[in-house]
C-alpha positions in Angstrom: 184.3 44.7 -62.7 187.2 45.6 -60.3 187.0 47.3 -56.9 189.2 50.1 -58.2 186.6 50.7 -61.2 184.1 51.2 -58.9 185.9 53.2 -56.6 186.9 56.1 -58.8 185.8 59.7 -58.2 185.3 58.6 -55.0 188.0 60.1 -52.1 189.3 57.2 -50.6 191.1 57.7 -47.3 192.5 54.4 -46.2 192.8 51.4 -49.0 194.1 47.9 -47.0 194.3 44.7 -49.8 194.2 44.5 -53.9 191.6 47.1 -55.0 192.2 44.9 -58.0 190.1 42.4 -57.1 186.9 41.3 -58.6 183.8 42.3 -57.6 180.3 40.8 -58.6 178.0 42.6 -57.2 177.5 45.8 -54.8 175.2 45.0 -52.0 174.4 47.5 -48.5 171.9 44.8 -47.0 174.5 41.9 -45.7 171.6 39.3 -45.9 171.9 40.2 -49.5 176.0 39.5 -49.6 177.2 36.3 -51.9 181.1 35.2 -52.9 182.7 38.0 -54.6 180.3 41.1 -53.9 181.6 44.0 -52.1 179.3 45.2 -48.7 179.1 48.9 -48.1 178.0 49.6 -44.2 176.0 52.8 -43.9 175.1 54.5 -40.9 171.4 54.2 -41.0 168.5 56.1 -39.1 167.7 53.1 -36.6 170.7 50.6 -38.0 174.5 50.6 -38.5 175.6 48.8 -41.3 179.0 48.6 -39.5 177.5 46.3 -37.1 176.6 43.5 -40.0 180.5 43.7 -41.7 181.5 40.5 -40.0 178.6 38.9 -41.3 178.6 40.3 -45.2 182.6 38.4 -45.1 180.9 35.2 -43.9 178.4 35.2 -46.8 181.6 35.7 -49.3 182.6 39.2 -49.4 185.8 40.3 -50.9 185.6 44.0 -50.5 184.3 46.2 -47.4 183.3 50.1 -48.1 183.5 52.0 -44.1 183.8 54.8 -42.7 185.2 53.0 -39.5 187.8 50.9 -40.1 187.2 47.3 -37.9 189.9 46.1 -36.2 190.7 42.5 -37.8 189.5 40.8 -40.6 190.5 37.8 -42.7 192.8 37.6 -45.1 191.6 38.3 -48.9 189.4 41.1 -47.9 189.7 44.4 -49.0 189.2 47.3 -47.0 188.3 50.3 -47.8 187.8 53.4 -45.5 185.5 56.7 -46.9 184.2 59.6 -45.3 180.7 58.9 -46.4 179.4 55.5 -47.2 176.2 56.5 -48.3 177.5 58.9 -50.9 180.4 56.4 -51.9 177.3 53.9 -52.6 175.9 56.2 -54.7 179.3 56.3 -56.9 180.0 52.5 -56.9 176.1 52.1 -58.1 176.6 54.3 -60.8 179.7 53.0 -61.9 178.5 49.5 -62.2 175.7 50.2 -64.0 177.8 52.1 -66.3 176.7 55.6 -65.5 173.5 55.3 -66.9 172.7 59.2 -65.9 174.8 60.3 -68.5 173.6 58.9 -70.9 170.0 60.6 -70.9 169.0 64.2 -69.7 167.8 64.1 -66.3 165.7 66.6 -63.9 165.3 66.4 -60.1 162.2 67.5 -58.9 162.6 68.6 -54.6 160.4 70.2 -52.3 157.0 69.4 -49.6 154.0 69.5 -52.2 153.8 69.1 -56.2 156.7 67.0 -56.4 154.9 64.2 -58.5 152.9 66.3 -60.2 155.7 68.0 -61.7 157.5 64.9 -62.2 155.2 62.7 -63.8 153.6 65.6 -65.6 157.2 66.2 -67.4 157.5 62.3 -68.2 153.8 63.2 -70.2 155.2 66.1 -72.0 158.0 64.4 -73.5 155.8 61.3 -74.1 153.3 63.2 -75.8 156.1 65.4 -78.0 157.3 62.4 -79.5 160.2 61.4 -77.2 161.1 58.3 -75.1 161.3 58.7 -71.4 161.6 57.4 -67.9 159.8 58.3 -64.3 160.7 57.6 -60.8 158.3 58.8 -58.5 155.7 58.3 -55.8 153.2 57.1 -57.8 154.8 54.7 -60.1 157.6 54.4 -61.8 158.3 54.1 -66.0 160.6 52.9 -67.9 159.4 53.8 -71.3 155.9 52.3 -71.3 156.5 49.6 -68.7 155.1 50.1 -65.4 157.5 49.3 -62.2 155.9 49.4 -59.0 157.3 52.3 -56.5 157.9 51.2 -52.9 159.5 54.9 -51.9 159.6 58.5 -53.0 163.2 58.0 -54.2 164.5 54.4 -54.4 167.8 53.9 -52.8 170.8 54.1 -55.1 171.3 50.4 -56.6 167.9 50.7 -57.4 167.9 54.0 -58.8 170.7 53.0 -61.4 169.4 49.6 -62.0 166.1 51.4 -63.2 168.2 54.0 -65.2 170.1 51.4 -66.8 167.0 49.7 -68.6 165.6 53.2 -69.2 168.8 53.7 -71.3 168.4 50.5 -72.8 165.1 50.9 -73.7 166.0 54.1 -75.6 165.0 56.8 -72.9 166.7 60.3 -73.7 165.3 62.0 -70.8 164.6 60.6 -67.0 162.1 62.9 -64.6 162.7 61.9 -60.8 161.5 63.1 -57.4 164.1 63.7 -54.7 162.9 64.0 -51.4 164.2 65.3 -48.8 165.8 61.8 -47.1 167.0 60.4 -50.3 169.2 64.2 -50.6 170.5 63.9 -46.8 170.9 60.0 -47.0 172.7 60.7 -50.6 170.8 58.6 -52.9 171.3 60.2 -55.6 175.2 60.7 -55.7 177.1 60.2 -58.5 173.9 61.2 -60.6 174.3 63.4 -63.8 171.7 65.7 -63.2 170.8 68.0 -66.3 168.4 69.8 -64.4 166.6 70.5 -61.0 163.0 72.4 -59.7 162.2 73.3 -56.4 158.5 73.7 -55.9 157.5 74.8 -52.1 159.0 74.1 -48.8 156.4 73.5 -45.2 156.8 72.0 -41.8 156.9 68.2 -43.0 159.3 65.0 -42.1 160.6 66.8 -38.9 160.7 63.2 -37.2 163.4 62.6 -39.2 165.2 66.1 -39.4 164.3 67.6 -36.5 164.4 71.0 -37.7 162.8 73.0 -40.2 166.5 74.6 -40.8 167.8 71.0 -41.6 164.9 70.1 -43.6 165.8 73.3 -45.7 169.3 72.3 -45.8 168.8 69.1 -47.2 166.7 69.9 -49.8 169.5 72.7 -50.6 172.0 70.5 -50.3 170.4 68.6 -53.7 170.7 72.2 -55.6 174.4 72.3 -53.9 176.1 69.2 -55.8 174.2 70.1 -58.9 177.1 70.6 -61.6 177.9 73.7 -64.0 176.0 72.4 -67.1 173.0 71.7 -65.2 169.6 74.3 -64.4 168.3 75.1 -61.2 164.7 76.5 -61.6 163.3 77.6 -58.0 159.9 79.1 -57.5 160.1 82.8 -56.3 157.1 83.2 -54.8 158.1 80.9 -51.8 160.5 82.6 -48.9 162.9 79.8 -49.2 163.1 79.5 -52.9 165.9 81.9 -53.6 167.9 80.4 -50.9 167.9 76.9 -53.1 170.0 79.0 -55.8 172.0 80.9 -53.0 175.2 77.9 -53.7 175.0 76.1 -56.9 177.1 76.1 -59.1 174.1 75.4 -61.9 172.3 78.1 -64.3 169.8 79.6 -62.2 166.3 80.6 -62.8 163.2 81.7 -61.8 159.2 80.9 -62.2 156.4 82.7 -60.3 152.3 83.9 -60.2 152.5 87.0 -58.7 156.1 88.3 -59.8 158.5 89.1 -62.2 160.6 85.9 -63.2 161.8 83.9 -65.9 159.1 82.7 -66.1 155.7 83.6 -65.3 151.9 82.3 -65.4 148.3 84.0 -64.7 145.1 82.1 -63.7 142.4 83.9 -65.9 139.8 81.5 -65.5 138.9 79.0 -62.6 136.4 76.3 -62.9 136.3 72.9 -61.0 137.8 70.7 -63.5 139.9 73.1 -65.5 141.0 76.7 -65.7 142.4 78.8 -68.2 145.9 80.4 -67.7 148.2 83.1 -69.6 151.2 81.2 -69.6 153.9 82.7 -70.8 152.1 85.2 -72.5 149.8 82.6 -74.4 146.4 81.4 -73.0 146.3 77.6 -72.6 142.9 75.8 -71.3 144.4 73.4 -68.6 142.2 70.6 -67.2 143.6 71.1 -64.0 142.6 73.4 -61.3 143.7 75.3 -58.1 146.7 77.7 -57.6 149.0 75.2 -56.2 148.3 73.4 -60.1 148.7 76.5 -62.2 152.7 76.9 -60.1 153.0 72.6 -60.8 151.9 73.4 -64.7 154.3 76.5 -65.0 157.2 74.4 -63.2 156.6 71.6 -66.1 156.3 74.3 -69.1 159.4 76.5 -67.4 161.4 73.2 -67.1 160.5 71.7 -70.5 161.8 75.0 -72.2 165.3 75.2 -70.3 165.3 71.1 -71.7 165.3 72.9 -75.4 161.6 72.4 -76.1 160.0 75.1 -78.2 157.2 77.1 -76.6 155.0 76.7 -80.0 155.4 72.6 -79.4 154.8 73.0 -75.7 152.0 75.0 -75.6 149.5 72.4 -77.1 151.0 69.7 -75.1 149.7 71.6 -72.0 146.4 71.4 -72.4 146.3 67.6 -73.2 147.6 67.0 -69.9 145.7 65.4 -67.3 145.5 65.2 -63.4 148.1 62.6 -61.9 146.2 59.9 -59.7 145.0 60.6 -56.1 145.9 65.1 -57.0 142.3 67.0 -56.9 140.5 63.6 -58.6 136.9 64.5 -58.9 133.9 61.9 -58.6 130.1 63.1 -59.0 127.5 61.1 -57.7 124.0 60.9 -59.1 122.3 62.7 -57.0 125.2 65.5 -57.2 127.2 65.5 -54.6 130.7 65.8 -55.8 133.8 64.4 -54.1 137.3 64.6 -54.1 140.0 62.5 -53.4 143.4 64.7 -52.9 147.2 63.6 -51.8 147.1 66.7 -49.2 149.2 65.3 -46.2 151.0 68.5 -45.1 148.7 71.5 -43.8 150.0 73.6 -46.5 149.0 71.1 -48.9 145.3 70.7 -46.8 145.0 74.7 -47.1 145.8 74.5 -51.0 143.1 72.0 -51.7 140.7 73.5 -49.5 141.4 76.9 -50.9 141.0 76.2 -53.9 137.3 74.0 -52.9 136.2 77.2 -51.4 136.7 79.7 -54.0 135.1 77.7 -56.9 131.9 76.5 -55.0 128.2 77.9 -55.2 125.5 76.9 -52.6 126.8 73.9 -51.1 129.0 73.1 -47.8 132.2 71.5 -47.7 132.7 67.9 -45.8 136.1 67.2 -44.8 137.9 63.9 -43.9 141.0 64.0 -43.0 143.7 61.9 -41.1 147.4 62.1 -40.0 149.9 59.5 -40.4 151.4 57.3 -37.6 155.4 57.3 -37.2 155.6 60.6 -38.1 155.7 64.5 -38.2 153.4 65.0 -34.7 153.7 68.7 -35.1 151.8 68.7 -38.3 148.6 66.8 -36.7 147.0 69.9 -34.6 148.1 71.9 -37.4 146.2 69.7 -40.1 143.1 69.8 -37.9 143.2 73.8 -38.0 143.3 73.8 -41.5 140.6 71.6 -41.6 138.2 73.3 -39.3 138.6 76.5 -40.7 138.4 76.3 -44.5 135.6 73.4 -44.1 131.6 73.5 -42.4 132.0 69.6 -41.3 135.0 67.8 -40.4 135.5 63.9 -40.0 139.0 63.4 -38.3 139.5 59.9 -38.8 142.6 56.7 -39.6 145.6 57.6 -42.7 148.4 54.9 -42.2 148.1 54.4 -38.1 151.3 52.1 -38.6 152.5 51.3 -35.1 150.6 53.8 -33.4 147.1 53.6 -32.1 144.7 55.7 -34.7 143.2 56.8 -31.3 146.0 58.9 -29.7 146.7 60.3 -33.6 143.4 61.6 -33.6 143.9 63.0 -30.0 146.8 65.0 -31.4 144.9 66.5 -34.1 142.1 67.4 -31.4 144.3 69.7 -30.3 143.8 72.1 -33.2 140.2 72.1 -33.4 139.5 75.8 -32.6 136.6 76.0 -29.7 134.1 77.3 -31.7 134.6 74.5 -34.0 134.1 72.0 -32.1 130.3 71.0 -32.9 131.0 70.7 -36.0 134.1 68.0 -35.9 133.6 64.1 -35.6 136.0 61.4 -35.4 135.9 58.2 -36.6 138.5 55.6 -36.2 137.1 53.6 -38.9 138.4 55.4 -42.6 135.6 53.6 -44.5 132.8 54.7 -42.0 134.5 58.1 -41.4 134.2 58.1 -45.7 130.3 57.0 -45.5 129.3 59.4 -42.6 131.2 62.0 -44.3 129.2 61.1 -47.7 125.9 60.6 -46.0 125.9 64.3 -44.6 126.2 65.3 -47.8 123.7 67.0 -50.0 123.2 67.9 -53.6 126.1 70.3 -54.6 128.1 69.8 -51.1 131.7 68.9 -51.8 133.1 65.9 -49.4 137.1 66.6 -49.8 138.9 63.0 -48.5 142.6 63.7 -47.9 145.6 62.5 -47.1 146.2 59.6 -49.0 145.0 59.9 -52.9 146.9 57.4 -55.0 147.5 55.3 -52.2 145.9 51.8 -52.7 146.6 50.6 -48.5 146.4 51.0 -45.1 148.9 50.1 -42.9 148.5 48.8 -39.7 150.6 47.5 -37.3 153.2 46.8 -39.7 150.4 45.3 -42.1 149.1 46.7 -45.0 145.9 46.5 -45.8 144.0 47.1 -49.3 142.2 50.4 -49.0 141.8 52.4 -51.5 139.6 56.2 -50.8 138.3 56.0 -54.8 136.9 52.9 -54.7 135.3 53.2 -51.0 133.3 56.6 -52.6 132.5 54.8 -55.9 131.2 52.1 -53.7 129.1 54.7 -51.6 128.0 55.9 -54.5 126.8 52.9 -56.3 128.8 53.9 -59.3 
């Protein structure tokens, strides 16, 4: 494929040698450069690709994608200056691939909490009505029925095509994908043909990285933004920033809410702890989920699959044979009763949800929480997490998520300082996650709850830039003696 094939659609400021030439492959890692690929040098977070240029032409490179032009380099080599590299990477990956986006109907799913859910739950509506389909998410990713490990929330954008590409092959017609937040403001998913996008909920998360709440919004607006005439934009109303994902796009816009008129609306009439009944667009469907924060994740899935042309007499069976997505509200009973649950809930909106939803379908018993925060990240969410915890829970074990560099000590320091005072005989912490687990599960008694939070699906721990296999199910099933 030429340079010029891949450039196109892409505004090019400065072009200096044959845009004609050849390319083999498309690389933005310059240990990964060989003769005849192009290197693209993207500002990163901690690195600038721009450093590495000289070193991507000594490995073979013909073309150079910039933003800052360097000042000399050999002859042969193709230079070529954008105002973006990250988004032109997005572009060139999509061109070489072919534009695989186009070729199937695909949905973005943004926001803090019930991204997955929503995402993967999609991927099992289509599945179950009969169609082909791919996934990228945080759990796992699908083409068709092959499992592909996932190593981030949104892969970066060779990936991301590359995955697309055998989705299409494989027959796909539609593709379901989380966006976060970094893979919008890093532009991971330029050049993307989205057909559709959902906003769930937006709360105080990945400010190490944007700083601001304002920018965090911004970025996840910025997805809505870009998002093209023929495409939907479904936001939830019920959240104060949901409207302001619609306030720019040029996309059909629409709306889905609990406790207002919308496009689309849903009602919980019946809660129980492992399912719940809801009037769903004006039909009752037995779910066998449960909580608030699932009956918006559920209505976000049926409002989306409608807008995608499926009819609501097709959908509305398909909603009840839909299950609980790994490491979301996962329920295990020991013998003896006690019943524990293994949630996702690493945001203290997220914590509430859970705990919320624990508390109002309950009887006698007492509610055990163990709960961590990670390393490396958001600090401001740690006290706040601890709060949440204290106050929606009778016992609290503060205890190790993914420590990475830090020391789990000084994390569970941080979250010390929102245990309120009158909470504080009722709060342990426990470096260890597996002992903070037992303890937590030992204080329990016949119909107590013991909620274990933060990382749900996650099958690690890492520490000190090691992970570690760790896994909260297995731990409690081990407790257990199940």
């Amino acid at each position: 494929m030429k340079l010029r094939d891949l450039l196109e659609g892409i505004a090019c400021e400065i072009v200096q040698g044959d845009s004609g030439v050849e390319i083999h492959a498309i690389h933005f890692d310059s240990r990964k450069v060989g003769k005849g690929d192009v290197f693209v040098a993207q500002r990163g977070v901690s690195v600038d690709g721009h450093a590495f240029i000289g070193k991507a032409v000594a490995l073979g490179a013909v073309g150079v994608i910039c933003e800052d032009v360097p000042e000399s380099l050999p002859d042969g080599v193709t230079v070529v200056k954008v105002a973006n590299s990250s988004d032109a990477l997005g572009w060139m990956a999509s061109a070489y691939y072919g534009h695989p986006s186009r070729e199937m109907k695909l949905v973005g799913v943004t926001g803090t909490n019930g991204k997955t859910t929503t995402a993967t739950l999609l991927y099992e509506v289509a599945r179950l009505a009969g169609k082909q389909a791919g996934l990228l998410s945080t759990v796992c990713n699908y083409v068709g029925d092959e499992k592909v490990h996932a190593t981030h929330t949104t892969p970066d954008a060779l990936e991301i095509n590359s995955l697309m590409r055998r989705m299409v092959d494989e027959g796909c017609e539609y593709c379901f994908m989380e966006v976060s937040s970094h893979a919008a403001d890093q532009r991971r998913v330029s050049g993307l043909d989205f057909d559709g996008a959902i906003f769930s909920n937006i709360t105080h998360d990945h400010l190490d990285y944007h700083k601001t709440f304002r920018a965090y919004i911004e970025a996840k607006k910025g997805f809505f933004d870009r998002l093209s005439a023929k495409a939907f934009a479904l936001t939830n109303a019920d959240d104060k920033n949901g409207m302001v994902m619609l306030q720019n796009t040029k996309a059909r816009k629409y709306t889905y809410s609990c406790k207002r008129m919308a496009d689309f609306n849903c009602k919980i009439l019946e809660r129980h702890l492992d399912s719940m009944l809801l009037l769903l667009d004006g039909s009752e469907v037995w779910t066998k989920f449960t909580g608030d924060f699932n009956a918006y994740n559920l209505l976000a899935v049926y409002s989306a699959a409608r807008l995608l042309g499926f009819e609501k007499e097709e959908l509305l069976p398909v909603m009840s044979m839909l299950v609980p997505v790994s490491g979301r509200f996962e329920t295990i009973l020991s013998r003896d009763g006690i019943m524990a649950i293994v949630d996702y809930a690493h945001t203290p909106d997220a914590l509430e949800n859970v705990l919320s939803t624990i508390s109002g379908l309950k009887k006698d018993g007492k509610v055990i929480t163990v709960v961590g925060a990670g390393g490396d990240r958001d600090r401001t969410k740690r006290p706040e997490m601890a709060e949440v915890a204290c106050r929606l829970s009778d016992r609290v074990v503060l205890t190790s998520d993914n420590p990475r560099s830090e020391e789990p000590t000084a994390i569970i320091e941080d979250m010390r300082a929102g245990v309120p005072e009158d909470a504080r005989d009722r709060v342990l912490a426990i470096t260890d996650r597996k002992e903070a687990i037992r303890t937590a599960l030992m204080l329990a008694k016949p119909d107590d709850i013991v909620l274990v939070a933060g990382k749900g699906h996650e099958d690690y721990q890492e520490i000190k830039g090691v992970k570690h296999h760790f896994d909260d199910k297995e731990i409690i099933k081990e407790i257990f003696k199940l």
